[in-house]
C-alpha distance (Angstrom), angle and dihedral (degrees) to the residues before:
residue distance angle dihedral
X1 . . .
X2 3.56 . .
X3 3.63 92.3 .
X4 4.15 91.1 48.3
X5 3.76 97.8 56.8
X6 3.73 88.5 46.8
X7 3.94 91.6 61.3
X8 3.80 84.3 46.3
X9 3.72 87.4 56.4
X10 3.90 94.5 42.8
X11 3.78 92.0 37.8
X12 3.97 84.9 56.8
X13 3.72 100.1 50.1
X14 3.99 94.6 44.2
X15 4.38 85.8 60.4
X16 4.04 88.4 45.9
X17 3.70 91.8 46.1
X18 3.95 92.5 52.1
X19 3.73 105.2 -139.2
X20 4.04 132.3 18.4
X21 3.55 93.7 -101.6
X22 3.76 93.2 58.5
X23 3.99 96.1 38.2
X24 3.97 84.3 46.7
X25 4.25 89.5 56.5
X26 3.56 90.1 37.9
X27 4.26 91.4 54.2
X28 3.94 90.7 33.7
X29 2.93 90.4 -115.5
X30 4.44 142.6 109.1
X31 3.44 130.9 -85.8
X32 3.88 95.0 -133.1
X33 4.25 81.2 54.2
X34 3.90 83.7 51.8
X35 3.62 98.3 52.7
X36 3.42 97.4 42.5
X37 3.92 92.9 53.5
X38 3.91 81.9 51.8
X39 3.74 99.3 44.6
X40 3.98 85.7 51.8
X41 3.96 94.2 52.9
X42 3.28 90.2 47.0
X43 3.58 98.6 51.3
X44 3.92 89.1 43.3
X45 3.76 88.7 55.2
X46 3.90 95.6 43.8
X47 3.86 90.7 -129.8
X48 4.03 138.9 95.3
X49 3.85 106.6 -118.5
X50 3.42 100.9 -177.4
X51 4.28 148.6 25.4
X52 3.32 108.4 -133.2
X53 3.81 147.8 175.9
X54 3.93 134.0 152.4
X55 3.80 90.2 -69.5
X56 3.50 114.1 24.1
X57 3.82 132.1 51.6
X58 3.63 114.5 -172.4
X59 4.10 124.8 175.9
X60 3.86 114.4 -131.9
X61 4.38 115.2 -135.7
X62 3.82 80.6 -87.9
X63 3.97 98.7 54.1
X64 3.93 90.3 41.6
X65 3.55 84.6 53.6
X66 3.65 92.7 46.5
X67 3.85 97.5 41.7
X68 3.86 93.6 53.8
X69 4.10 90.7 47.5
X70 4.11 85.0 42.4
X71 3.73 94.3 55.2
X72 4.55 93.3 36.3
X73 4.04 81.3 58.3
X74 3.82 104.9 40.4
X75 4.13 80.0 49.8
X76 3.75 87.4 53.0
X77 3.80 99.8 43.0
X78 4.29 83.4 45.6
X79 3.76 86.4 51.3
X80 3.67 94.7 43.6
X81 3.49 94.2 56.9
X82 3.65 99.7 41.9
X83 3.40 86.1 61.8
X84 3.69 102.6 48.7
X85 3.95 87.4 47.6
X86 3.73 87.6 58.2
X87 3.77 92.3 101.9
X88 3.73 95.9 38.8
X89 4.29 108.6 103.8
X90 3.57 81.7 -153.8
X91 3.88 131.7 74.4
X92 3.75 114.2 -130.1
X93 3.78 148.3 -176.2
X94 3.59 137.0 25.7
X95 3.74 126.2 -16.8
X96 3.99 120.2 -162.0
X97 4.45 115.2 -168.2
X98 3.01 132.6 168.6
X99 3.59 130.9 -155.9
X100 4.09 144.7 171.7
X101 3.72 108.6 -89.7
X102 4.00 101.7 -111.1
X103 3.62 96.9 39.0
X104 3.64 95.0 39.8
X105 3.69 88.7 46.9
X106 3.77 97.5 46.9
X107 3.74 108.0 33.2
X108 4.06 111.6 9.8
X109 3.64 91.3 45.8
X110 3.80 99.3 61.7
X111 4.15 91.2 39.2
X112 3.84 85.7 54.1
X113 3.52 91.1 56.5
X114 3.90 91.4 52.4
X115 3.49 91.3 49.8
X116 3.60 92.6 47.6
X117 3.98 88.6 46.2
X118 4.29 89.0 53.0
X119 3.66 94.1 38.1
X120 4.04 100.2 44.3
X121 4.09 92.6 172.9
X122 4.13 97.4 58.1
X123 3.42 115.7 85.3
X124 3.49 111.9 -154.6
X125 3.91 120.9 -164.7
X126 4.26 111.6 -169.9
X127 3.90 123.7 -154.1
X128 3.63 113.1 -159.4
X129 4.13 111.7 -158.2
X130 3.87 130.0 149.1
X131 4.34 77.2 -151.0
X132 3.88 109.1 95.7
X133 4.08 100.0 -117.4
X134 4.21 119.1 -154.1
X135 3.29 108.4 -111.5
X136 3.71 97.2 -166.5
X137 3.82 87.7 48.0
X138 3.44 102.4 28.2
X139 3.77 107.8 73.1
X140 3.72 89.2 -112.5
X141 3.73 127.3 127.6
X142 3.80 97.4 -161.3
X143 4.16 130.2 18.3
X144 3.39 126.9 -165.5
X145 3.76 123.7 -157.4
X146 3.91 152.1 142.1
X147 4.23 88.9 -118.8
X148 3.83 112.7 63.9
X149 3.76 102.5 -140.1
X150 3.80 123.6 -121.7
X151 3.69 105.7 -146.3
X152 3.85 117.2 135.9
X153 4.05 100.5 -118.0
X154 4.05 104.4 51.0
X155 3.32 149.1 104.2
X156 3.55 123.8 -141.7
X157 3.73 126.5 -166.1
X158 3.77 124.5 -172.5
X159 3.81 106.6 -123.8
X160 4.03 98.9 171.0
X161 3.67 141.8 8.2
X162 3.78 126.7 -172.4
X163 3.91 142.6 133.6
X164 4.07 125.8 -85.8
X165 4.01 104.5 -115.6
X166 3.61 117.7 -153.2
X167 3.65 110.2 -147.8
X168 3.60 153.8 134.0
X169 3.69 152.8 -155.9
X170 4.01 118.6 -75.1
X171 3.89 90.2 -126.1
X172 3.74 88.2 55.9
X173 3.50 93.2 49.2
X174 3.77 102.5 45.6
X175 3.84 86.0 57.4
X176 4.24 100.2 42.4
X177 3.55 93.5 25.8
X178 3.85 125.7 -134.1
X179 3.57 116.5 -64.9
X180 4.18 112.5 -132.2
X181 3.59 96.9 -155.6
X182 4.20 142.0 18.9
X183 3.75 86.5 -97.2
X184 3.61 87.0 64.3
X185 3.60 90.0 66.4
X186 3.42 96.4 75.6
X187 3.97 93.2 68.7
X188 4.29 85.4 55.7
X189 3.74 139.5 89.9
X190 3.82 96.3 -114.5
X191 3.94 114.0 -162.2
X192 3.63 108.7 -140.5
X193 3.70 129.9 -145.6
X194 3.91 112.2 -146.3
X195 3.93 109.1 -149.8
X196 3.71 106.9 156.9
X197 4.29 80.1 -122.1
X198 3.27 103.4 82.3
X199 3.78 157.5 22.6
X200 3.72 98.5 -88.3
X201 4.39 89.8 -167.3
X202 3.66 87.0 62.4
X203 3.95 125.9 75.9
X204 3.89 112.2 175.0
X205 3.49 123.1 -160.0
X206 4.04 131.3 -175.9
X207 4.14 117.3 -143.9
X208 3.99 105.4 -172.6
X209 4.05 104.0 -47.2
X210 3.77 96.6 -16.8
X211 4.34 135.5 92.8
X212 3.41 118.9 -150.9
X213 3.45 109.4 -171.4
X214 4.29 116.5 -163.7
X215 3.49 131.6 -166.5
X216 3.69 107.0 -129.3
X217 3.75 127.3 -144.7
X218 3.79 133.9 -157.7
X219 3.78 154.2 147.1
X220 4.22 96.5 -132.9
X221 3.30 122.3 50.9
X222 4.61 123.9 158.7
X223 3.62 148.6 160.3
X224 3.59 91.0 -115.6
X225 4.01 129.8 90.6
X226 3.51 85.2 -166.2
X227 3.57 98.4 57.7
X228 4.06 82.5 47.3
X229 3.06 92.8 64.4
X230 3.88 98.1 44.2
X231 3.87 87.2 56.9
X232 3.44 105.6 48.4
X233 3.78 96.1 34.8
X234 4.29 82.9 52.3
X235 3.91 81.8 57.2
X236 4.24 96.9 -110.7
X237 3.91 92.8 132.7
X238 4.13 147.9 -62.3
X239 3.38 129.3 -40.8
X240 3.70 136.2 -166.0
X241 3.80 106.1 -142.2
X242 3.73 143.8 170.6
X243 4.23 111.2 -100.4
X244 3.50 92.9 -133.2
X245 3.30 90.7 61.2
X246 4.02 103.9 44.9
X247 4.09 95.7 32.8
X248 3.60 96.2 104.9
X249 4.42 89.8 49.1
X250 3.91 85.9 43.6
X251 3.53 95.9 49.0
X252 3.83 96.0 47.9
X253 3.88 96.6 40.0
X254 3.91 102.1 -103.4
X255 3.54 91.8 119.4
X256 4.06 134.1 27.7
X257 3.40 125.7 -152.4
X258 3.94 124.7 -130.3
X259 3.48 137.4 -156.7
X260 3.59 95.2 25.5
X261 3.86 94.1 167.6
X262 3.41 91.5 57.3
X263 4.35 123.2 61.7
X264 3.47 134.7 -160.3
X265 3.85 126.7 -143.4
X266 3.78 114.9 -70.1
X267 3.27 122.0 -100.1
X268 4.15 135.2 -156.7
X269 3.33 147.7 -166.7
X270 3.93 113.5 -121.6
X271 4.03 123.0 -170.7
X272 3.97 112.0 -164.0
X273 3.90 134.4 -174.0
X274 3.44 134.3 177.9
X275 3.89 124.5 -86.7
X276 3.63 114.9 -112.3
X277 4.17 137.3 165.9
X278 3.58 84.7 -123.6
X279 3.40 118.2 34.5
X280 3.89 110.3 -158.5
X281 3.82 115.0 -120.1
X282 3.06 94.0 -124.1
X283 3.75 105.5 67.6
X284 4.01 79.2 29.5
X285 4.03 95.9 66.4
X286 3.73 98.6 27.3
X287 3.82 86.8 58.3
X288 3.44 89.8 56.3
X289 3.81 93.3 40.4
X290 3.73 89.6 52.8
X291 4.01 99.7 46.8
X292 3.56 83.4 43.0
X293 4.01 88.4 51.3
X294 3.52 96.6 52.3
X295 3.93 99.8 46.5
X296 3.88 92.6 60.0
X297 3.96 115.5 83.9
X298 3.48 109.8 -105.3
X299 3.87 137.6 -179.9
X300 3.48 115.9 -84.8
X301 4.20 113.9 -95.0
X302 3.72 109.5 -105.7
X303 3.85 108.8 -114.8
């Protein structure tokens, strides 16, 4: 049984990743690993679930029938053992998170451990993924992310606020020069972050009632903030990052930030989880642990 509500679980996070390749980064693990956990379900159940190639992973009638039943019962077994761990003082089980990759990395990582090190009997299993992952769909019990999501169903919970900081490396700067205003922009090598939530050639910025939009240009762009920061702390361009996550680089001098008179929209850090009668303890107390976590002053990550 054990064994069966694990390939539920898998089954689940492979159709909210997309494709194997993404479901295999998301579960750390390889695609070939992915498809042969699929290949095996489907044989055991005697029916094709899916289309898929390299890119695209598409359920047939029969795995859209099976993914909706998959995620009604994982819901149910969830609830069921919420409920029975009511009683318990102690949180229990498994707990699934994911995270962005440099905040994860940085900050979550080292408060999971502490969780994990004051509750001994929760496992806890973190994703790290700059791709906004379902957590109602997703086999996850909490998600972390910049975009809060919209689904009917979930509970959002603002973990972080903060501004976006465009900036870049001294070395770059002494050699481009600094640019003054947004319009300057246009006459940089802008790193762009690729979200899937945004147009990533537009920066906008606000300077006392006005927007001034600007169509960015530049030779890098990724779907890593980790690779961002790699590339603009190696001195290839500007980037427009989160504070949180370039603090440490600001503080010591790695990076400088530009265009200080002028701000762009805030932006925040949101961590969602789906709504249940019976919440399980688990995601219950390591909620609180985590806000909790974050609010003290801590030392500043190492980069």
């Amino acid at each position: 049984m054990a064994d069966e509500i694990s390939d539920l679980r898998l089954f689940a996070a492979m159709v909210a990743a997309g494709n194997l390749s993404a479901a295999a980064r998301a579960m750390g693990s390889s695609p070939a690993v992915m498809s042969r956990h699929l290949t095996a379900l489907e044989n055991r159940l005697g029916v094709r679930l899916v289309t898929r190639t390299s890119r695209r992973f598409d359920l047939t009638d029969e795995g859209a029938l099976f993914h909706e039943r998959c995620i009604g019962i994982l819901a149910q077994i969830d609830d069921a053992e919420a409920e029975a761990a009511q009683g318990v003082g102690q949180p229990r089980g498994s707990l699934r998170i994911s995270a962005p990759l440099q905040w994860g990395r940085r900050v979550l990582a080292p408060i999971i451990a502490d969780f994990s090190a004051e509750f001994p009997v929760v496992s806890a299993h973190l994703v790290l993924t700059d791709t906004s992952l379902d957590v109602v769909n997703g086999g996850l019990d909490v998600a972390i992310g910049a975009v809060p999501p919209q689904a009917s169903g979930v509970i959002v919970r603002k973990l972080l606020s903060g501004r976006r900081i465009v900036c870049a490396a001294p070395r770059y700067l002494r050699e481009r020069g600094i640019p003054a205003t947004p319009e300057d922009l246009k006459d940089h090598d802008c790193i762009r972050l690729v979200t899937g939530h945004q147009d990533v050639d537009r920066w906008s910025f606000r300077y006392g009632d006005g927007v001034s939009t600007i169509d960015i240009r530049g030779k890098l762009s990724t779907t890593s903030t980790e690779v961002v920061n790699a590339w603009v702390m190696a001195g290839h361009g500007i980037a427009s990052r989160a504070e949180w996550d370039i603090a440490t680089e600001l503080e010591a001098g790695r990076l400088v930030p530009c265009l200080e008179p002028y701000w762009s929209d805030p932006i925040a850090l949101y961590a969602s989880y789906a709504s249940r009668r019976h919440l399980p303890p688990r995601i219950r107390v390591f909620m609180d642990f985590l806000a909790a976590a974050i609010a003290r002053p801590v030392p500043a990550p190492r980069p």
